[in-house]
DOSE-363994 format. One record per residue: residue in one letter; x, y, z of N, C-alpha, C, O in turn. Coordinates in steps of 0.02 Angstrom, whole numbers, plus 50000, padded with zeros to 5 digits. Layout:
N
AXYZXYZXYZXYZ/...
REM end
This chain:
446
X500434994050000500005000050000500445006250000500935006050038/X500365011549965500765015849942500595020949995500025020450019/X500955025550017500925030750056500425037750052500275042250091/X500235035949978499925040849936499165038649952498705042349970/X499135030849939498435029149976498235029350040497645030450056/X498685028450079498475030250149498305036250163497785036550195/X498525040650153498195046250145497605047550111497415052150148/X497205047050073496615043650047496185041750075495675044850092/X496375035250084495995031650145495855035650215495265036650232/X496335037750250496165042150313495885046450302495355046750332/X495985050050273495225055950242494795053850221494305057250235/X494655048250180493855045450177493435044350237492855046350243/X493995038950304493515036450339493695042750401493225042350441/X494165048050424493985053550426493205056250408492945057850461/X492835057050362492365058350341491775057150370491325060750392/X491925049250365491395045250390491455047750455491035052050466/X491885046450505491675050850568491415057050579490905057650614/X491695061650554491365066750540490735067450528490375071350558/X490515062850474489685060150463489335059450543488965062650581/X489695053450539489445050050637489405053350665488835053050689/X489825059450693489665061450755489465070650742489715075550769/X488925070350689488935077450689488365080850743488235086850748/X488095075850779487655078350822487965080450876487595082750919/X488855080250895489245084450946489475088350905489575093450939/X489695089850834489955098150826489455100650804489495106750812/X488785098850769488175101450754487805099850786487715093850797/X487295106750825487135107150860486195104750837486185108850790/X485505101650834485115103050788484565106050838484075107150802/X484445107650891483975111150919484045117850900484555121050887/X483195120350898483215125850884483515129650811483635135650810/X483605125750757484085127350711484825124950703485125121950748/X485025126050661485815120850664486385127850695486385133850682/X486765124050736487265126950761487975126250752488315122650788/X488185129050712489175123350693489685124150748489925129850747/X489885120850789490325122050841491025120650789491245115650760/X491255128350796492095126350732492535120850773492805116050745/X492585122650868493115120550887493045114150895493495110250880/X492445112150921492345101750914492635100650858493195098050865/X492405101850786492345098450721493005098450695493145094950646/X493545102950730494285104250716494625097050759495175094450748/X494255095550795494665091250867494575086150818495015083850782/X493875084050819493575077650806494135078050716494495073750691/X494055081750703494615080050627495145078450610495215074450564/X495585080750636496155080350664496495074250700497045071850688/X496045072250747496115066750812496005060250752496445056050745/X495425060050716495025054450674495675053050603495715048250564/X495965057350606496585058350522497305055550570497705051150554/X497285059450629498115055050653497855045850679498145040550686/X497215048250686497245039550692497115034450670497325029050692/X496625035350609496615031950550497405030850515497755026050498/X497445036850515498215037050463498685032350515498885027450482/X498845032150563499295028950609499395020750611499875017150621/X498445019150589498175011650605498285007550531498555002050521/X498015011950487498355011850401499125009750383499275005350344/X499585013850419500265015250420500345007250449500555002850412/X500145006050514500374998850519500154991950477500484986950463/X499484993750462499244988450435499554986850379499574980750367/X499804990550342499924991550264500744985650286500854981150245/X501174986250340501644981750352501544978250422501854978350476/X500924974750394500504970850463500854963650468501034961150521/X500934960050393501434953050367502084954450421502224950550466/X502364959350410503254959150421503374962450484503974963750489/X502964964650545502854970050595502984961950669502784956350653/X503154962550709503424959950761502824958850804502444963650808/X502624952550842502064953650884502204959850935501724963450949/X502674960850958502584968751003502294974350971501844976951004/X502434977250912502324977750846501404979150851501194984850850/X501034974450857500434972150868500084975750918499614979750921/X500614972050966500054975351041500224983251041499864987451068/X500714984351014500814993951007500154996350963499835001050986/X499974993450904499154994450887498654993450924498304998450935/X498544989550943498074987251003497874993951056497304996251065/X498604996351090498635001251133498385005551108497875008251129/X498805007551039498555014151000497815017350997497575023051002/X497545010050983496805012150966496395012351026495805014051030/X496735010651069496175012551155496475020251160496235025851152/X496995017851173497205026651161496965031851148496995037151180/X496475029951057496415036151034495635035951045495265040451025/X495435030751077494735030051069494375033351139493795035151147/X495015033551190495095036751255495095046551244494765051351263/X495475045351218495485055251176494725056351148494485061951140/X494375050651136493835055651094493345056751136492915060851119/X493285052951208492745050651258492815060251301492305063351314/X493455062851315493155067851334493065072751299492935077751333/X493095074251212492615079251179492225076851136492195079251079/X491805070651158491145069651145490405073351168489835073451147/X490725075951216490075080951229490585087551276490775087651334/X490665092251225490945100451244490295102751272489815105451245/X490435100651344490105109951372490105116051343490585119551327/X489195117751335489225123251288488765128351347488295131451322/X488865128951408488805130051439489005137751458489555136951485/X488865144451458489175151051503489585152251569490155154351580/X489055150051607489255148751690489115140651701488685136651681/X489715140351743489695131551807489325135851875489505140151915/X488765132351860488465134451932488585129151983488195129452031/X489045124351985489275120152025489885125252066489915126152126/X490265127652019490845135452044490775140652055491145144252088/X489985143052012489805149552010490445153351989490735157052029/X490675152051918490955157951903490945154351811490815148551793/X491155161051766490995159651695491485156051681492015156351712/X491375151751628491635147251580492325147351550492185151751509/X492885146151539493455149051504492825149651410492475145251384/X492955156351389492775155751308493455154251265494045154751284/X493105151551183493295148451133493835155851096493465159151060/X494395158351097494525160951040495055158750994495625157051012/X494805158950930494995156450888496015158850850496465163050854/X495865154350827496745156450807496705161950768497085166750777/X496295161750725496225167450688495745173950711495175172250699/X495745177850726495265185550748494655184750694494695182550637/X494095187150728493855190050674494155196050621493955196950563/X494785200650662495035205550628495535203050579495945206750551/X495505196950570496175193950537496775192250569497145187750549/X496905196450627497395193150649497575187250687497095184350712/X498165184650699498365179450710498265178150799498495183450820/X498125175350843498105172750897498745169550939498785163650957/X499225174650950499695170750968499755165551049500115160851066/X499285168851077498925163751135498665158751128498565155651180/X498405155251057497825150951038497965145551099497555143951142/X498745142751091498835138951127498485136651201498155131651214/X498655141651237498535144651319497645143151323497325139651362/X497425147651265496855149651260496495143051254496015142151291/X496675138651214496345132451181496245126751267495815122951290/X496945129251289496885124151340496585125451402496515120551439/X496355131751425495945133751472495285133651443494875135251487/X495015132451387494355131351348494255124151368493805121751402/X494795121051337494555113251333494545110451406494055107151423/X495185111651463494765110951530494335114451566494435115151626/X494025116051547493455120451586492755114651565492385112151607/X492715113551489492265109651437492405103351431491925100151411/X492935100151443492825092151421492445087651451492545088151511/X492055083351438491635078651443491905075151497492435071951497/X491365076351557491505071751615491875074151677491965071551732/X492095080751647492615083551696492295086351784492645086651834/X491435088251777491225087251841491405080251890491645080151947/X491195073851841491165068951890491855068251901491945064951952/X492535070651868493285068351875493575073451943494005072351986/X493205078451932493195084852003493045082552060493375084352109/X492475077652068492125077552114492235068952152492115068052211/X492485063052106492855058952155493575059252163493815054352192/X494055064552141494585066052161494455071852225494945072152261/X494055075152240493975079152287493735075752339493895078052393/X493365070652339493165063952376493505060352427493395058852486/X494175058852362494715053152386495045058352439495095056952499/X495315065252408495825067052447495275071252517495585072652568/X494745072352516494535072952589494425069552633494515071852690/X494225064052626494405057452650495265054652667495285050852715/X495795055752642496215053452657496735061852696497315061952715/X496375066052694496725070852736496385071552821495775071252830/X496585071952845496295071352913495985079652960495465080752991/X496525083652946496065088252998495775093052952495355097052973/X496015093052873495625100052845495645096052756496035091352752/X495375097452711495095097152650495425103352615495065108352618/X496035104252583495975111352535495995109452466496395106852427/X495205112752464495105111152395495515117252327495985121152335/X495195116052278495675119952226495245126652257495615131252275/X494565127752265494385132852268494145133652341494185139252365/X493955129652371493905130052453494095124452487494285118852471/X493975128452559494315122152616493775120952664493275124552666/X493885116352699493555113252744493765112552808494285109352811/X493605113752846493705113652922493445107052951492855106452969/X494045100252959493325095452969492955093453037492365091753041/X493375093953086493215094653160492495099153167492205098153221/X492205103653123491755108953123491365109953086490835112953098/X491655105952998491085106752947491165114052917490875115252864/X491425117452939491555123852916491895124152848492345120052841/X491745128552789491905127952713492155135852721491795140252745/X492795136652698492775143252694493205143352603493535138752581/X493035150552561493355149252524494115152252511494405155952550/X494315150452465495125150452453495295156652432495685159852467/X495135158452395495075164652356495115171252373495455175152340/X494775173252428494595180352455495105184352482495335182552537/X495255187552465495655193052490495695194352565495305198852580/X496005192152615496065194252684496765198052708496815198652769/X497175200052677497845203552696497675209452689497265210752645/X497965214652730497935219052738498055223652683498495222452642/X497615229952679497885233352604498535236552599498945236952646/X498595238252556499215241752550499155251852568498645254352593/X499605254952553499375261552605499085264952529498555267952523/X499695263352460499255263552413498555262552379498285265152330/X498335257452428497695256652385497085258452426496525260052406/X497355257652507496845262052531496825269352510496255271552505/X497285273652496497125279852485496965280452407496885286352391/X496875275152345496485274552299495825273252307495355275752278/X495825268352358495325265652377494485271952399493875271752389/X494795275052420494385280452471494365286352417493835289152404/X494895287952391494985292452353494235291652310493695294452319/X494435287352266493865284252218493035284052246492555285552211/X493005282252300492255281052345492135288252352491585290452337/X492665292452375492475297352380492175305252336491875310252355/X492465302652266492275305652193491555304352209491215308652237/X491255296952188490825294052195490185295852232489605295052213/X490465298852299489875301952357489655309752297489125311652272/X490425312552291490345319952274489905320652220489475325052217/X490025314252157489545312952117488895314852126488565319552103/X488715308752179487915308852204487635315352238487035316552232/X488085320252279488045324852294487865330752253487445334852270/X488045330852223487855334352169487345334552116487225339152077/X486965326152124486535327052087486035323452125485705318352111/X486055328752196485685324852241485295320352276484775321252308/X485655314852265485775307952288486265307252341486845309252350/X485635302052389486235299952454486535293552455486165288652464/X487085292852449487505285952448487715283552520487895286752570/X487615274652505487805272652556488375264052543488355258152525/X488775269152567489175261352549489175255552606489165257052666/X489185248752585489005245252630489615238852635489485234652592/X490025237752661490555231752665490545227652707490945228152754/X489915220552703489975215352753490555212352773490785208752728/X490845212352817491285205752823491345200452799490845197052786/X491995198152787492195189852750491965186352811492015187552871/X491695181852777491655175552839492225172252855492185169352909/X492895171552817493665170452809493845173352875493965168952916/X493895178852896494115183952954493495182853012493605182953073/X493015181952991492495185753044492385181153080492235182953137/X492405172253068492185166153096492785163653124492925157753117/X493275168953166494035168053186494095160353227494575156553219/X493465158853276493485154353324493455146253259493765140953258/X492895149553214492965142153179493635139553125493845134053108/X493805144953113494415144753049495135143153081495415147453115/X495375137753070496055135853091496555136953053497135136253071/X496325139552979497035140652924497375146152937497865147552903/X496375153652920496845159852904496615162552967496075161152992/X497085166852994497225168853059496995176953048496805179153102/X496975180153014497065189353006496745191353085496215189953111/X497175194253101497165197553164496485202053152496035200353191/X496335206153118495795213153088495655211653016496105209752979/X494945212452990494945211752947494975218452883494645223652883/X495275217052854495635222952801495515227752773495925231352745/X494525229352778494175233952774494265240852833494155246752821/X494485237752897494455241352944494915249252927494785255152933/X495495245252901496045253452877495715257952834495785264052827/X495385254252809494965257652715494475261752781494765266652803/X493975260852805493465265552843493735270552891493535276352891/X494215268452934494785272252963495025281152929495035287052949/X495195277452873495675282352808495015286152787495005292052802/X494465283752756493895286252728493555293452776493425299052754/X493495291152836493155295352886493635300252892493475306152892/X494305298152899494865305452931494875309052866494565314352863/X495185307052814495225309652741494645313952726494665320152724/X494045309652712493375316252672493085314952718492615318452700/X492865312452777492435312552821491725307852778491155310052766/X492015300852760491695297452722491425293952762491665294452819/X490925289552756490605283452794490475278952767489945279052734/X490905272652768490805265152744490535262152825490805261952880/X489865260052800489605252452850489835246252850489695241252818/X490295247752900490715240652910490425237752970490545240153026/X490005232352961489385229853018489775224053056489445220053089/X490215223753053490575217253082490615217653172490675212353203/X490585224053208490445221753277489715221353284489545217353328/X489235224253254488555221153266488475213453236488245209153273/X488625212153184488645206653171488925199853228488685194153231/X489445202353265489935197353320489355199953379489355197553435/X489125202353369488595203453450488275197353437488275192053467/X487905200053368487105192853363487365184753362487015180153385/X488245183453322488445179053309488515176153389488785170653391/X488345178653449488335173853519487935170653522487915165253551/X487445173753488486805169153493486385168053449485805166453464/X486595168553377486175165453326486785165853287487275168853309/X486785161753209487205159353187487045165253120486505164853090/X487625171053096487365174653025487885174552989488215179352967/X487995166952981488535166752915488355160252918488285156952971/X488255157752851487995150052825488795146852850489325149852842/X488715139452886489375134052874489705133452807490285134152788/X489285132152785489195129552707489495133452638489685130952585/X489475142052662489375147252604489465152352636489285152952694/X489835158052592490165161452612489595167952658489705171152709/X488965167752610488425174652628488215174052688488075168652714/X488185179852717487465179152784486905176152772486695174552717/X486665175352824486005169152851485395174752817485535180152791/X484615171352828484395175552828484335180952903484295187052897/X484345178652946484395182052996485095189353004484975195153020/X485625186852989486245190852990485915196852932485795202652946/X485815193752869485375198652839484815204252855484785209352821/X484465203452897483965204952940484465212452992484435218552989/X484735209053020485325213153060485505219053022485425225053033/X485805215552971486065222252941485565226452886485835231852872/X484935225452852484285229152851484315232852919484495238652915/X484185231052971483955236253038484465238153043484345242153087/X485085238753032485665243253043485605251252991485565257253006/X485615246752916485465251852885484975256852881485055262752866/X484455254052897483765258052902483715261352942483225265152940/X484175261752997484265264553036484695270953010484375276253005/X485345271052993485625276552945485185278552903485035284552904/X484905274352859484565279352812483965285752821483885291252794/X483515280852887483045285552917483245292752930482965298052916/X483775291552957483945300652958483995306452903484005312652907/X484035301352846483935305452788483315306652754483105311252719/X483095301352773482295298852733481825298252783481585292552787/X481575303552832481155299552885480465297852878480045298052923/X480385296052811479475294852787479695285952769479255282152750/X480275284052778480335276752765480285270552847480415272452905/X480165266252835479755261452889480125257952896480165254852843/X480505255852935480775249152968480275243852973479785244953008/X480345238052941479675231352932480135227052997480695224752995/X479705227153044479785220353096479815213853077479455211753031/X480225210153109480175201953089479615198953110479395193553091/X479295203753163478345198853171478105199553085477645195653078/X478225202353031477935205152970478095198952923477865198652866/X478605192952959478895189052893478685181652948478785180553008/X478385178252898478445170652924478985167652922479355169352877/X479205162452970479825158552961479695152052966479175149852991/X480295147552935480305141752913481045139652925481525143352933/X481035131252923481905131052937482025125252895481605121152876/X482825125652881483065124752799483525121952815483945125452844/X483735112452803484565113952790485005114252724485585112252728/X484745116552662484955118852607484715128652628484355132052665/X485225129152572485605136852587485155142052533485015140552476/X484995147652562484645152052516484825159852497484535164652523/X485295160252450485595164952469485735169052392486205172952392/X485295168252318485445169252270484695174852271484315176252317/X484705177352191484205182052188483705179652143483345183552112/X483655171352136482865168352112482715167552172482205170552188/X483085163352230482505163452308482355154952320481975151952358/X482825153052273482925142352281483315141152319483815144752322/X483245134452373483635132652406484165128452347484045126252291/X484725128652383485365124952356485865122152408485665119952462/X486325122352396486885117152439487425121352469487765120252520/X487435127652415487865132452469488255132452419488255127052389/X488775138652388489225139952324489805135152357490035130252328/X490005137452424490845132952449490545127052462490975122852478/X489905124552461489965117252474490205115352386490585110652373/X489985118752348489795114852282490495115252250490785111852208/X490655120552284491585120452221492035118152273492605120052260/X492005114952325492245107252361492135102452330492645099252320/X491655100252308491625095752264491755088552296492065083952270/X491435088652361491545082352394490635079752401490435074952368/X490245083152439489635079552414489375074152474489095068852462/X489535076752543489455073652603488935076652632489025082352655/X488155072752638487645072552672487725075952725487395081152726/X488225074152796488315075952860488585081052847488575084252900/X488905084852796489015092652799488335098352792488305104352804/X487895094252770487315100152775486635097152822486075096152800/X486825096252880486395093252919486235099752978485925098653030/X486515106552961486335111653032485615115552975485535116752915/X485375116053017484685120153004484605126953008484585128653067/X484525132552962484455139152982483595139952966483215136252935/X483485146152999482905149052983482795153952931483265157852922/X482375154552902482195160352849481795162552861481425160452906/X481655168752821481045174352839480775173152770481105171752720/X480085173852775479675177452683479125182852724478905182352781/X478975188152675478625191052690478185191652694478075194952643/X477625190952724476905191852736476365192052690475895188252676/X476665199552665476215202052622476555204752551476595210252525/X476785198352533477105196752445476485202152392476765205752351/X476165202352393475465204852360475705209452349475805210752289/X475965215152407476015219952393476935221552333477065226652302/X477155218352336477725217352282477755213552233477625207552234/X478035218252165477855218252108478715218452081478975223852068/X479135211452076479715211552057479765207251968479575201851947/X480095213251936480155212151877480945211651834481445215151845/X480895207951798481435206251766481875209751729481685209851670/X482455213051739482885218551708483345214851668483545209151683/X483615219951584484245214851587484875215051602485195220251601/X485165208251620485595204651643485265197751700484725196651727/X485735195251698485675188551731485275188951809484925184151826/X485355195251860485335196751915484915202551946484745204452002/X484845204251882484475211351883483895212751893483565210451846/X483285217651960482875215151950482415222951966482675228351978/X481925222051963481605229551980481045228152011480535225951983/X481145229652095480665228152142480245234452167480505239652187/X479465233452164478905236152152478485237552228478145233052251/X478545244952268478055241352339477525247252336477645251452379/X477155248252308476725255452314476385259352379476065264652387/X476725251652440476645254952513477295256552508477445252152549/X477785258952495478575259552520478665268252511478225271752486/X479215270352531479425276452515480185277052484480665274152509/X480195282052414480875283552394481035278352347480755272852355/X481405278952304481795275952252482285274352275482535279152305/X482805266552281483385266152288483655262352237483345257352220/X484185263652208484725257352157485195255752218485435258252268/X485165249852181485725244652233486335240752178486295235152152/X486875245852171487385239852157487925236152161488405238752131/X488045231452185488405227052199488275219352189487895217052146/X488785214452253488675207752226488305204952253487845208552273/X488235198052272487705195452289487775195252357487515190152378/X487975198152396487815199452467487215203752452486875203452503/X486935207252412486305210452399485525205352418485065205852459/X485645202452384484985195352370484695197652432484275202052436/X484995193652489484515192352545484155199252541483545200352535/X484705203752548484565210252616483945214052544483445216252572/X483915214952470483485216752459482765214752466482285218452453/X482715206952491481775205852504481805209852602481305208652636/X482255213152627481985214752688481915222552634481335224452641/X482205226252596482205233352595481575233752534481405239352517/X481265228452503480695229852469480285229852512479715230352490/X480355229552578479785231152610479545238152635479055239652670/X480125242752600480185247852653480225253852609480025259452623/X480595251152536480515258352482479875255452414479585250152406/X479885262152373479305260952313479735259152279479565253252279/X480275259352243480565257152199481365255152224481675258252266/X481515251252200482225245852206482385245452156482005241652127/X482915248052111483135245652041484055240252068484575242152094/X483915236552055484525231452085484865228652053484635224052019/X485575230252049486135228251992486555223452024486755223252082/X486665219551975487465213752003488065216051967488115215351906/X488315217451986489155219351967489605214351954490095215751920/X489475205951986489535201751936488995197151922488395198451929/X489235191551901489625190251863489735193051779489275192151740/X490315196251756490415198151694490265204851706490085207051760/X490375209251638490405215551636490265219351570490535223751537/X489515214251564488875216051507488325221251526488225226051490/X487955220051585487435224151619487385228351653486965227651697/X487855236151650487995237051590488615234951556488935230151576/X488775238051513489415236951483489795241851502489675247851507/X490515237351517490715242151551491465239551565491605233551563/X492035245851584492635241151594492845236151635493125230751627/X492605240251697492725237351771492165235751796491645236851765/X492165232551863491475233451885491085235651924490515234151943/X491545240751939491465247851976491495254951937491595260851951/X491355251251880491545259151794491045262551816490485260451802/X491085268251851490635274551840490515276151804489925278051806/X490825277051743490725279751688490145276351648489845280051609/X489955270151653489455268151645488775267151688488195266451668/X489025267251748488425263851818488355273151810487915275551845/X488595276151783488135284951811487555285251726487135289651719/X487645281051683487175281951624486505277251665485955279051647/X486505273351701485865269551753485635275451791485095278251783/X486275277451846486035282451899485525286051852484925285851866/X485755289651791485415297951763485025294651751484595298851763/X484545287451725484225286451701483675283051746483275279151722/X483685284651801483175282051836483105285551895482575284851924/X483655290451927483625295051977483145295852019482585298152027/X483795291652056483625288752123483625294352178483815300152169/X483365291652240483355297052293483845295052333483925298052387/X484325288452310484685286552359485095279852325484715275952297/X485805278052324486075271852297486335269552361486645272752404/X486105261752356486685257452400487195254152354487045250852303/X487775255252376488395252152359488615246652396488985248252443/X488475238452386488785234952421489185231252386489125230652325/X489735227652428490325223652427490495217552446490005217852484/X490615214652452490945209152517491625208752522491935207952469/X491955209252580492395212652629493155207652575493675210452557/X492995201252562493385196352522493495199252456494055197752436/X493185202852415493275202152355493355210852321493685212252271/X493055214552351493215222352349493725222552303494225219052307/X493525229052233494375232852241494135236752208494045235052150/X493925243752229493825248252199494355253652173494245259052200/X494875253552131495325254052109495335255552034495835258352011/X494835253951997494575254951928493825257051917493435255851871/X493755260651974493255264751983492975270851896492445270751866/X493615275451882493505278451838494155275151795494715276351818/X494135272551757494645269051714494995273451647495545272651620/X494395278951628494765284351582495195286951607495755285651585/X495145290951655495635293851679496415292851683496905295851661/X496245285351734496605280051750497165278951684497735276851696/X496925280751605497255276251576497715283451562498215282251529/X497635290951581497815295851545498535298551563498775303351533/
REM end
């Protein structure tokens, strides 16, 4: 067999695969969909191994039984390569991680140019997407919590196991730098002058990490203070600013009720609750036609799945799920929740973006926008009880709604403000993940 035919041949039955499996690079719901980067794998993979199996066969007579079993291998081999991009996650967000997807870019730009990352790029695509890679996450995270004894560190969180406690990996707990607090404040403080001016009252709000704040349960990270404290410090002496940093009211209630999930990083509903009557309390002085809603006003119920997103479903908790271990006896403590009474009177409607929502109370007083991350969720079903309008933004995930550089771009979140002018914005954070530092980014670049 001539060299000229093998080649031939591997591109014919090339083909034929291609035929076979076009229901993973073509997509047929809804209309046909061409996935370029499957149909490149699957081509490629199907031509080196045809051509490879060809190549031997063609001197199959004169080839050595070792010879043999090296085919043999080959073809599990390649038949092993195709099992995890048989089905590419075509997926945005892992809501098992809660965070977006690595995306596809191609070697070539749409602008024509060349991709000199393709490489890098190709390979943070394909592990994020290959087939199976939840269940390969989740009994390797298994084995090794099980065979470690006093703590679990996962890629993205850890485990406390004496306690059950999940804290995650990620969050920022070191102290700032002197630079970035005085960016830090600097920036918040434009921000107030902003609203000041177009008279609006701002209120910035920075819960505590549960990383720092749950000091008695956490055996890893130690932080003496948690790192917000310098930032409010600097803020108040500097412009005579005010960040709500609720963390000693929060350690009052934490003696005797629990307002930080085991499980997940957010406050309880209760801790939530806390800090509503904290704020409402500040805000009243500005707004005194607005109502503080009592917890006699909300029925309660008790839960040991976690509720802490802005549809209002129980789940398992974000740090239980990107542990990826999947142990019953870790979600066996029970919290309580609140709902409100009198739902009737709220009218919450769908904005776009993923998170976005526009809550309706025609008993309430004042307009507020709210934006930040999802430390928001809980605390906005206590404050629809209390204003007429709530326009409520997520800052993440991504930096579509609006569009925008950062996700603190004023330059865009003030085309919302002018367009709905408010009597009042909350700005919240969580104490882990903060960095207001690309606040105005034009400037920044000048």
């Amino acid at each position: 067999m001539r060299i000229k035919n093998r080649h031939l041949i591997s591109i014919f039955a090339t083909l034929l695969i291609i035929v076979l499996t076009n229901r993973i690079w073509l997509i047929h719901d809804s209309g046909h969909k061409f996935i370029f980067e499957t149909f490149i794998i699957i081509s490629i993979l199907s031509f080196l191994f045809f051509y490879k199996i060809f190549d031997y066969l063609a001197d199959f007579k004169t080839v050595k039984m070792y010879s043999r079993i090296e085919i043999f291998f080959l073809t599990i081999f390649f038949i092993v390569l195709f099992i995890p991009m048989s089905n590419i996650n075509q997926n945005t967000i892992s809501k098992n991680e809660g965070r977006k997807l690595a995306k596809w870019k191609p070697l070539i730009t749409t602008n024509g140019e060349i991709n000199y990352n393709f490489g890098k790029d190709f390979d943070k695509w394909f592990n994020d997407r290959y087939y199976l890679r939840n269940v390969i996450i989740e009994n390797q995270a298994s084995l090794m919590y099980h065979l470690q004894k006093n703590r679990h560190i996962g890629t993205e969180a850890t485990i406390i196991k004496r306690n059950g406690y999940i804290f995650p990996n990620a969050y920022k707990i070191d102290k700032l730098t002197k630079s970035e607090i005085e960016l830090y404040a600097e920036n918040l403080n434009k921000f107030n002058n902003y609203c000041k001016k177009n008279n609006i009252k701002l209120y910035i709000v920075i819960p505590p990490c549960s990383t720092s704040f749950l000091l008695d349960k956490n055996i890893i990270y130690q932080p003496k203070t948690d790192r917000t404290v310098d930032l409010v410090n600097y803020a108040k002496e500097k412009y005579n600013l005010d960040i709500i940093f609720p963390e000693e009211i929060l350690r009052n209630i934490q003696k005797n009720e629990m307002v930080y999930y085991k499980i997940d990083h957010h406050l309880t509903d209760y801790g939530s609750y806390i800090l509503y009557e904290n704020l409402l309390n500040t805000i009243k002085k500005d707004f005194p036609k607005l109502t503080k809603t009592s917890l006699k006003d909300f029925s309660s119920t008790m839960n040991n799945k976690i509720r802490a997103g802005s549809d209002r479903k129980y789940g398992r908790g974000l740090e239980y799920r990107v542990l990826g271990v999947y142990d019953d006896k870790l979600c066996q403590d029970k919290y309580k929740y609140y709902d409100y009474k009198y739902l009737d009177n709220i009218t919450i409607t769908k904005l776009e973006g993923p998170a976005n929502y526009l809550h309706q109370n025609p008993k309430g007083n004042y307009k507020l926008i709210i934006i930040g991350d999802s430390m928001q969720e809980t605390l906005t079903y206590y404050l629809n009880t209390s204003f007429k309008e709530i326009y409520k933004y997520r800052t993440n995930p991504g930096l579509n709604y609006p569009k925008r550089k950062s996700e603190f771009d004023m330059n865009a979140w003030s085309k919302i403000i002018e367009k709905h002018k408010p009597d009042a914005i909350l700005l919240i954070k969580h104490s882990g993940t903060y960095d207001f530092s690309k606040m105005y980014p034009q400037e920044e670049n000048k």
